[in-house]
TIZATOR-435567 format. One record per residue (C-alpha): residue number from 1; z negated, y, x negated. Coordinates in steps of 0.5 Angstrom, whole numbers, plus 500, padded with zeros to 3 digits. Each point is the difference from the previous one (the first is absolute). Layout:
<pts>
+-----+-----+-----+-----+
!   n !  pz !  py !  px !
+-----+-----+-----+-----+
! NUM !   Z !   Y !   X !
...
+-----+-----+-----+-----+
</pts>
This chain:
<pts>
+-----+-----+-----+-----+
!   n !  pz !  py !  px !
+-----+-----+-----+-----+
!   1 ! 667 ! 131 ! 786 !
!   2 ! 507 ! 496 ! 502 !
!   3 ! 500 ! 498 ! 506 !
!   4 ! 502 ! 492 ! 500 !
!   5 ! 501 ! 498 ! 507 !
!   6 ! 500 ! 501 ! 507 !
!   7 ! 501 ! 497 ! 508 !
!   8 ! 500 ! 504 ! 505 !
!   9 ! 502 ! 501 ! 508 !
!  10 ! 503 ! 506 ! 501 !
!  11 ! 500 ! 503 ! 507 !
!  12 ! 503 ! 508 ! 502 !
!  13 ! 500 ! 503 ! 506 !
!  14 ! 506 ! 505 ! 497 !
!  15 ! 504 ! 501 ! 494 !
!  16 ! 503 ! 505 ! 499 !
!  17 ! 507 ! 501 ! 494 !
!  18 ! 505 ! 506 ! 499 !
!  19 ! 501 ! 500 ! 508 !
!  20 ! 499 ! 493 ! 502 !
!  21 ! 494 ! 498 ! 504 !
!  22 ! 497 ! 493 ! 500 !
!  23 ! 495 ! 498 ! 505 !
!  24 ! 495 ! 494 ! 500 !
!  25 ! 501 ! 498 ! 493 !
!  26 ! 498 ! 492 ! 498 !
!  27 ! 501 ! 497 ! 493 !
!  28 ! 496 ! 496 ! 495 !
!  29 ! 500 ! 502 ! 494 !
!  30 ! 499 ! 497 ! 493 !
!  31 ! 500 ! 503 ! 493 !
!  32 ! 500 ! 495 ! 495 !
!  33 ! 499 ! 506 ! 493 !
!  34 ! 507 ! 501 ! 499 !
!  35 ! 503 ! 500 ! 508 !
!  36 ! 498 ! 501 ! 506 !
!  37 ! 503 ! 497 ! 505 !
!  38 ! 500 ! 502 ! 508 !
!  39 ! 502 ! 494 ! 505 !
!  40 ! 502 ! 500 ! 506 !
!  41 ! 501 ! 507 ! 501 !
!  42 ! 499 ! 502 ! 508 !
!  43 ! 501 ! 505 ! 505 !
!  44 ! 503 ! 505 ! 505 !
!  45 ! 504 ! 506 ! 498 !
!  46 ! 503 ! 504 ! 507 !
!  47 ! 501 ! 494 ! 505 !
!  48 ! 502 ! 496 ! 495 !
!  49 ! 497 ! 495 ! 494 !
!  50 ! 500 ! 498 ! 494 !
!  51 ! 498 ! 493 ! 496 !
!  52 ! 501 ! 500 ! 492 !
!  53 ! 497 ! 500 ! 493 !
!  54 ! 497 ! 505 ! 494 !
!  55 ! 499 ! 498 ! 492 !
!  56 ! 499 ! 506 ! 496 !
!  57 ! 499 ! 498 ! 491 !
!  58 ! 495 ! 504 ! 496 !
!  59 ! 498 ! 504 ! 506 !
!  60 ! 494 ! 503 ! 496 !
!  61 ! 504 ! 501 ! 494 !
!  62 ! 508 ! 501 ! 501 !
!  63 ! 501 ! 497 ! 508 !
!  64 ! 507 ! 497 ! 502 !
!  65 ! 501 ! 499 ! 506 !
!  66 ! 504 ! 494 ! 505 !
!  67 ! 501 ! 501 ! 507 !
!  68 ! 502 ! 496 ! 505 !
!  69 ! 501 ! 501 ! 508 !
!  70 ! 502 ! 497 ! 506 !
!  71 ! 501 ! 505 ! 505 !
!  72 ! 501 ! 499 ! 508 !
!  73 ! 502 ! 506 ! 505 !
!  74 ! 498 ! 506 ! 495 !
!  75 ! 502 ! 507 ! 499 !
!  76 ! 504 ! 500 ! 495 !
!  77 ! 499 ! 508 ! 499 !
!  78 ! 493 ! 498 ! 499 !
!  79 ! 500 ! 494 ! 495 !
!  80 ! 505 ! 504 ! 495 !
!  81 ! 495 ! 505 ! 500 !
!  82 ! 495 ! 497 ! 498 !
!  83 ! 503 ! 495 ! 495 !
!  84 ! 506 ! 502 ! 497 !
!  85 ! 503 ! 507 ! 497 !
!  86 ! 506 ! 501 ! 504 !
!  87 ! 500 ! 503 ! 507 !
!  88 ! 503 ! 495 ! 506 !
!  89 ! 506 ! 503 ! 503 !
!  90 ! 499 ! 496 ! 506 !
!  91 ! 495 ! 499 ! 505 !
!  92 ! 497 ! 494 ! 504 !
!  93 ! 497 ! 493 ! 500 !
!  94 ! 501 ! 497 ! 494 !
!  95 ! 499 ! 492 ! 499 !
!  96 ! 502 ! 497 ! 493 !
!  97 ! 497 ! 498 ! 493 !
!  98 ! 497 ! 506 ! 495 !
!  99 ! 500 ! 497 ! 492 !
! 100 ! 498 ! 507 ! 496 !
! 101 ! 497 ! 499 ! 492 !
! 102 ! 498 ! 506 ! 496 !
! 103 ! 494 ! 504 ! 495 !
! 104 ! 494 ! 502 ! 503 !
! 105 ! 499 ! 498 ! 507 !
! 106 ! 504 ! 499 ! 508 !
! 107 ! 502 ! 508 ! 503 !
! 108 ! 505 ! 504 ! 500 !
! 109 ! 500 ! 504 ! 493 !
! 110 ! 507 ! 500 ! 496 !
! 111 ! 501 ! 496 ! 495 !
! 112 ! 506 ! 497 ! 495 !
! 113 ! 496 ! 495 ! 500 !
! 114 ! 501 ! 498 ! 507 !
! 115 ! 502 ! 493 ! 502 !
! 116 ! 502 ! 497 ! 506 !
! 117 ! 504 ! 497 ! 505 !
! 118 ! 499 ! 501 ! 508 !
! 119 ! 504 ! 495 ! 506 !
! 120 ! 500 ! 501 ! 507 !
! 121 ! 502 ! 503 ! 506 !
! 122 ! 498 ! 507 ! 503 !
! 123 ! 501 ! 500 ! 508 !
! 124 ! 501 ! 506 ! 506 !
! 125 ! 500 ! 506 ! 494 !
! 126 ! 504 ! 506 ! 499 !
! 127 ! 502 ! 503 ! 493 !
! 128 ! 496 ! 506 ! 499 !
! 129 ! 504 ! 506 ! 499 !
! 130 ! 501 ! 502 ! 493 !
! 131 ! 505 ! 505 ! 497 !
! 132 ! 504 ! 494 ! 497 !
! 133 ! 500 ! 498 ! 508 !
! 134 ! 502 ! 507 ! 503 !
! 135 ! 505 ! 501 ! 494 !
! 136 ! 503 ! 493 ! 501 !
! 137 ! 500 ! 500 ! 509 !
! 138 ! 503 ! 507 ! 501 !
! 139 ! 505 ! 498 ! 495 !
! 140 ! 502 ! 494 ! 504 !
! 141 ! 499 ! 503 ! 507 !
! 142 ! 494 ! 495 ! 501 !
! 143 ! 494 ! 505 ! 501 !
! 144 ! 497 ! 498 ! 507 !
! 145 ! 494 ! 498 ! 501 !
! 146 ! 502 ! 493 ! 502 !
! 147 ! 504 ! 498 ! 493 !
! 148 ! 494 ! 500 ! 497 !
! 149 ! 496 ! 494 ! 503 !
! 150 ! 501 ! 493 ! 499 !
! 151 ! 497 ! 494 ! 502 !
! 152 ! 500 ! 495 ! 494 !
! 153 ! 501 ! 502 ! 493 !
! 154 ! 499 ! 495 ! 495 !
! 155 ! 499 ! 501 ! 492 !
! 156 ! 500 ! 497 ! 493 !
! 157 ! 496 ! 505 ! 495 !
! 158 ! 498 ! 500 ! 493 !
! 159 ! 496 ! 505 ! 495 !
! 160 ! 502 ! 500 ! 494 !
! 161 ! 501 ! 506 ! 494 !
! 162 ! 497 ! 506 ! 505 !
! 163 ! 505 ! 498 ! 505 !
! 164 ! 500 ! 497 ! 507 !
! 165 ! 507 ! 495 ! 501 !
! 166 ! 502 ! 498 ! 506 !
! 167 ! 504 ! 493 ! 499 !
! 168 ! 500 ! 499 ! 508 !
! 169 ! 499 ! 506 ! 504 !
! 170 ! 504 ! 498 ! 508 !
! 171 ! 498 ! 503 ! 507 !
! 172 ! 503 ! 502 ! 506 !
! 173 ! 501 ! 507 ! 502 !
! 174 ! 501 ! 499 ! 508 !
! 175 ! 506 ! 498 ! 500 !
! 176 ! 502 ! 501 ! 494 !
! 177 ! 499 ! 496 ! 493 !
! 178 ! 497 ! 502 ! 493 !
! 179 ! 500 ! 497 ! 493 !
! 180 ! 497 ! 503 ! 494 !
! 181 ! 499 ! 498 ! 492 !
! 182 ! 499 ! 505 ! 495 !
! 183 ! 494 ! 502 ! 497 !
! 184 ! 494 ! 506 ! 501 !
! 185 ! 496 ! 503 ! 494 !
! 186 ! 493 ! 503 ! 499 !
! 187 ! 504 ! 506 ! 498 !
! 188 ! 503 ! 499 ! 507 !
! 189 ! 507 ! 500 ! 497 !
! 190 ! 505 ! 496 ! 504 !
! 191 ! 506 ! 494 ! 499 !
! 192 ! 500 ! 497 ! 506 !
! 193 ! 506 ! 497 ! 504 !
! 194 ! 501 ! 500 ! 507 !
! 195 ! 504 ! 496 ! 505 !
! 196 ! 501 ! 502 ! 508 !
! 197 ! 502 ! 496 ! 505 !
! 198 ! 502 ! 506 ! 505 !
! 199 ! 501 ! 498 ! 507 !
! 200 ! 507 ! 501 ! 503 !
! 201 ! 496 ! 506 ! 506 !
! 202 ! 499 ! 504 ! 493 !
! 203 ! 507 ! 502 ! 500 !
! 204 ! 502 ! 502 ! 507 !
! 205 ! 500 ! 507 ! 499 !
! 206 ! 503 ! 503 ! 493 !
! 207 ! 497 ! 503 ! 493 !
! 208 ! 499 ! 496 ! 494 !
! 209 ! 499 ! 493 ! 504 !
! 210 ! 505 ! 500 ! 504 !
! 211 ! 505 ! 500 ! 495 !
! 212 ! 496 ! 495 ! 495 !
! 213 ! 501 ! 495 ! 506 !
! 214 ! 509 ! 501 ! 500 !
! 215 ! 499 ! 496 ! 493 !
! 216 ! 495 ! 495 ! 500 !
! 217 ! 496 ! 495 ! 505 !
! 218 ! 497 ! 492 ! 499 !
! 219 ! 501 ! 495 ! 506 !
! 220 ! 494 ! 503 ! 505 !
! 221 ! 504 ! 508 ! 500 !
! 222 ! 495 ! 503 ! 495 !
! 223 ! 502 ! 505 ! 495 !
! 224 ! 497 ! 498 ! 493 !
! 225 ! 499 ! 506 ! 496 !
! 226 ! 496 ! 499 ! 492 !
! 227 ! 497 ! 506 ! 498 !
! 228 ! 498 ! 501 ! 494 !
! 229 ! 492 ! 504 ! 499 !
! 230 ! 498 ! 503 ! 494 !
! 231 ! 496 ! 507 ! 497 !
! 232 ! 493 ! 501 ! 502 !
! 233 ! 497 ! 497 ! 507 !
! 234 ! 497 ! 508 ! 500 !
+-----+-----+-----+-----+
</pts>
């Protein structure tokens, strides 16, 4: 027997997806026959929030789904764990907007079919090592602990076609600058674009810094450097 309609209030303890733990769930929940529609969603995910909204089509049949979250001071590592099927590079405190639509139901499963947009800023975080990262910081002489923390770093993303865009990507590395554009495939290939600001205090000693600064600096004394990354994130 079809099931035809349904309201509900909806109250869960811990919700768990990929590695994303959401506590203390609350939503209402309607299912009309064809969609069922979750609204407002609320919770806490580590020490911060969320507030948003689920609409699945056909959920007994074919189910695509809608998600939309306003986050507050969340891990970022841990809400793209649980929602989406790239790895963070970066961790943090993330606050902004997520818009994610695709088959099936919200998680972290890959998927060409996949669309999104993410918004917001990440604050007091670090870039987390990577091959790509030791490759990139040995060859430029920027290897100490340090250079890898920033305080803001604010982004502009979108999911499309099995990649992650990256529209906007701006953070401050110390005293440092960083810019980045370009895109990252589930595949893991790379074509990104980078733009460093270097501090004038990089180039004091000698290497390959030091002899980019003979030939270029902006009106504050940093170097820009632009860097192109390709290949594979592995």
């Amino acid at each position: 027997m079809p099931m035809r309609s349904f309201n509900a209030s909806l109250e869960i303890g811990e919700v768990r997806s990929g590695g994303m733990k959401v506590r203390n769930l609350t939503a209402p929940i309607r299912f009309d026959g064809t969609k069922l529609s979750v609204a407002p969603i609320r919770g806490a995910i580590g020490t911060g929030s969320l507030e948003g909204a689920l609409d699945v089509t056909s959920p007994l049949t074919s189910p695509r789904y809608s998600l939309h979250m306003d986050v507050k001071r969340a891990p970022v590592e841990e809400l793209a764990s649980g929602t989406i099927p790239f790895a963070s590079a970066v961790s943090g405190f993330l606050s902004g907007i997520v818009d994610l639509s695709g088959p099936g139901i919200p998680g972290p499963q890959a998927s060409d079919s996949l669309l999104g947009s993410l918004s917001g800023t990440v604050e007091q975080g670090r870039i987390l090592p990577s091959p790509a990262l030791a490759k990139l910081t040995g060859t430029l002489g920027l290897a100490e602990k340090s250079d890898l923390t920033f305080r803001s770093l604010t982004h502009s993303l979108r999911i499309a076609a099995g990649r992650l865009v990256l529209d906007k990507l701006r953070c401050d590395l110390g005293a440092d600058l960083a810019e980045m554009t370009g895109s990252v495939g589930l595949d893991h290939s790379l074509d990104l674009d980078l733009l460093l600001h270097l501090a004038p205090g990089r180039f004091e000693g000698g290497g390959t810094l030091r002899e980019i600064a003979r030939y270029a600096r902006d009106e504050q004394g940093r170097v820009p450097i632009q860097v192109k990354i390709g290949g594979n994130d592995r």
